[in-house]
N, C-alpha and C positions, 0 to 999 in steps of 0.2 A: 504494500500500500504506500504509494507514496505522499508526503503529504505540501499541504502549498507551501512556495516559496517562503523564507522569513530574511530578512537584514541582522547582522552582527556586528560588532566592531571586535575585531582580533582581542582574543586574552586568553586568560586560564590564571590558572593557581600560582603561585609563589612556591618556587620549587627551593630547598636545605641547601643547593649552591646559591641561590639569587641572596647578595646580599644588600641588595636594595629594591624597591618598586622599579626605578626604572634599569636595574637589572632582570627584573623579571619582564618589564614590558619591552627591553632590546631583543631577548628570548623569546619571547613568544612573536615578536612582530618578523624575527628571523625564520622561526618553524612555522607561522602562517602564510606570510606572504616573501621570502627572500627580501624584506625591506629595506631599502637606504633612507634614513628619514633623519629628521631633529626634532628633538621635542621642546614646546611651546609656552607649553603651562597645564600643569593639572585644574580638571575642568569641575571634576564633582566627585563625591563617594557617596555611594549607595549602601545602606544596610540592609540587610537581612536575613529572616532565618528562613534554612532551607533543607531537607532532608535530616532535621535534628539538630543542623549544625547553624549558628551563629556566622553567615558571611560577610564582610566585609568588599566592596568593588571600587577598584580606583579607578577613573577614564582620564584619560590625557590629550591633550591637543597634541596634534604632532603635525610638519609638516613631512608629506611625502613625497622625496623625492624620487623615486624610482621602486619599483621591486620586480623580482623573480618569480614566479611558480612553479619554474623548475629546480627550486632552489631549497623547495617548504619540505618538512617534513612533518612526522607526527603520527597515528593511530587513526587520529579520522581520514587521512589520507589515504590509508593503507586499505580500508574498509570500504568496498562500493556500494555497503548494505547500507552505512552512514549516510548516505547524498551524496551530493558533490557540493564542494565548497568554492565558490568563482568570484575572488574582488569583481566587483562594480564600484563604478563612481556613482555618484549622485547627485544632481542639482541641488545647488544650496539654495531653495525655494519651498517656500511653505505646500505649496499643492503637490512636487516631489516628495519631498519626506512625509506626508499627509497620505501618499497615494502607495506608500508599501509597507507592509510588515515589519517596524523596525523590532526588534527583542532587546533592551524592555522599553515598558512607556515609561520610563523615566529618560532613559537616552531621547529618544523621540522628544518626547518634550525638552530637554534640554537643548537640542539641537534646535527647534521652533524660537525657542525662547530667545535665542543667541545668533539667529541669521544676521542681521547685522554686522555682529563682530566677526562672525565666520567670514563673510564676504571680502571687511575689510583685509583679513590676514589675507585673502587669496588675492585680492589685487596687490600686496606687498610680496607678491615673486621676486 
């Protein structure tokens, strides 16, 4: 059964070698996307509980400059029972991000909330 498309933004867990967030966010943006990127500024944390467990989510602006897919690695890669995982870009317009799946409604919303300043960073290439 396959089920509808959804949006993500690249993460995962804080793995015993990461000895910072944005070593775990350089790690995971290298096993999602092969990325060359800089980061911005952390954007929000999210709390909650989930499967028992008390989570904690950091999001960060980043910009990106380039990435790989030949490059990702990982388990859900490996797995073509998982999906497929395929960056897309996305317009930074309220009826874009309005018009897809993002996971979760806090990203979504955060992203709504902030078109503005999203645009300006992208005009500062």
């Amino acid at each position: 059964h396959k089920s509808d498309p959804y949006w993500v933004a690249p993460g995962g867990g804080v793995e015993s070698h990461d000895k910072t967030l944005h070593d775990a966010l350089a790690r995971e943006l290298a096993e999602e996307l092969g990325a060359d990127y800089e980061i911005l500024f952390d954007a929000f944390t999210l709390k909650h509980h989930k499967g028992g467990k008390d989570l904690v989510e950091h999001f960060f602006v980043c910009r990106l400059h380039d990435y790989d897919i030949s490059l990702r690695y990982g388990p859900e890669f490996d797995d073509p029972a998982r999906g497929e995982f395929l960056p897309d870009a996305v317009d930074l317009t309220e009826d874009a991000i309005e018009s897809i799946n993002i996971k979760t409604e806090e990203l979504r919303d955060w992203l709504i909330a902030n078109l503005h300043m999203l645009r300006m960073l992208q005009e500062l290439r």
